[in-house]
Structures are given as C-alpha cells and as structure tokens.
C-alpha positions as CSV (number, residue, x, y, z in Angstrom):
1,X,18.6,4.9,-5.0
2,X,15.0,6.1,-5.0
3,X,12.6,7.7,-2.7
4,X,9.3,7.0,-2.7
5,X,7.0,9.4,-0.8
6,X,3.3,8.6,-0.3
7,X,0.5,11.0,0.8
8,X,-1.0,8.3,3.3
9,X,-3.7,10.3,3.7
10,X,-5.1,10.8,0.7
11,X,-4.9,7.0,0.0
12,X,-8.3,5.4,-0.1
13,X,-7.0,1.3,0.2
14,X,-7.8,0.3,-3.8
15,X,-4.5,-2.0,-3.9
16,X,-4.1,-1.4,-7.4
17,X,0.0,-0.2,-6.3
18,X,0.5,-3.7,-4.7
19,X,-0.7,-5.3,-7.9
20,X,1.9,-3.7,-9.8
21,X,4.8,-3.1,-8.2
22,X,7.3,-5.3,-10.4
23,X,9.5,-5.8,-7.0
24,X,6.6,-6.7,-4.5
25,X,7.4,-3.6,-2.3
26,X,4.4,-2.1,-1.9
27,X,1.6,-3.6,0.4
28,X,-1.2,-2.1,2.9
29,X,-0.4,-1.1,6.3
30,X,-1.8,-3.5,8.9
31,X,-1.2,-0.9,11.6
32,X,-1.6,2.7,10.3
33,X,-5.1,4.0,9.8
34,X,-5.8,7.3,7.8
35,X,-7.9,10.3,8.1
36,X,-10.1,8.8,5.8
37,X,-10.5,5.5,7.7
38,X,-8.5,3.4,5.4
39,X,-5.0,1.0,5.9
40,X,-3.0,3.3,3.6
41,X,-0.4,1.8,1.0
42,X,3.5,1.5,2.4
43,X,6.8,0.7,0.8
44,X,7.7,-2.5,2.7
45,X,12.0,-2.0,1.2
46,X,12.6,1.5,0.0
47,X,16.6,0.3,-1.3
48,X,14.7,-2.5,-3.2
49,X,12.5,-0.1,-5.3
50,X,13.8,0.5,-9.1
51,X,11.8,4.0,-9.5
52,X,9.8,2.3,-12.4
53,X,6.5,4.4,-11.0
54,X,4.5,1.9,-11.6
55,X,2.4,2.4,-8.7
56,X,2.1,6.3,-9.6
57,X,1.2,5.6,-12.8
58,X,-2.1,3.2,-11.4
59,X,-2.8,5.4,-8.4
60,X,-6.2,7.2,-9.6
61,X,-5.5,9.3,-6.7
62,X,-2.1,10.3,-7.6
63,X,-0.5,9.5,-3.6
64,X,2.9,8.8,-4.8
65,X,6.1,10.7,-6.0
66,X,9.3,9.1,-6.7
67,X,12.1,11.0,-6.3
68,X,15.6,9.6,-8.3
C-alpha cells in the first residue's frame, strides 16, 4: 500500500493533481486553508492510491512524495 504525503503548505491550489490522478483520489480541501491562503490538495482514499505519482510528476511545486 502507498503513502502519499503532501506538503499542504507549500501547495498553491493549481488542481493540476486532481486532473490526473488516474483513481480520482485527489481533490482540494473544502475545509483546510494554508499559510499561503489557499485550499490545499488532499488524498480523499489513501488504500485506493496505486503510487503511479502522477500527481508528483504535474505538481510544478513538487508537494508530494509517495512512499511504497
């Protein structure tokens, strides 16, 4: 199973992870608010992700790491 940890705080809201996630795990928190002032991306399912890395691969600034 994968672990996918996200720097919330250094995410700036692009979407560009929820538009690739092959599983549809990954969406913007309605709650949460970052330092920056910005609804940061979440995993929604962690035992759903594949750890394709996907979303760290389109994430210009690099806030995920998948661990295997």
């Amino acid at each position: 199973m994968a672990r996918v940890i996200i720097d919330m705080d250094r995410c700036k809201g692009c979407r560009l992870c929820t538009t690739v996630c092959p599983k549809k795990i990954v969406e913007m928190s309605k709650t949460k608010i970052n330092a920056q002032g910005f609804h940061p991306a979440q995993i929604t399912d962690e035992g759903q992700c594949i750890a394709c890395a996907m979303c760290a691969r389109i994430c210009p600034d690099t806030v995920f790491k998948i661990e295997k």
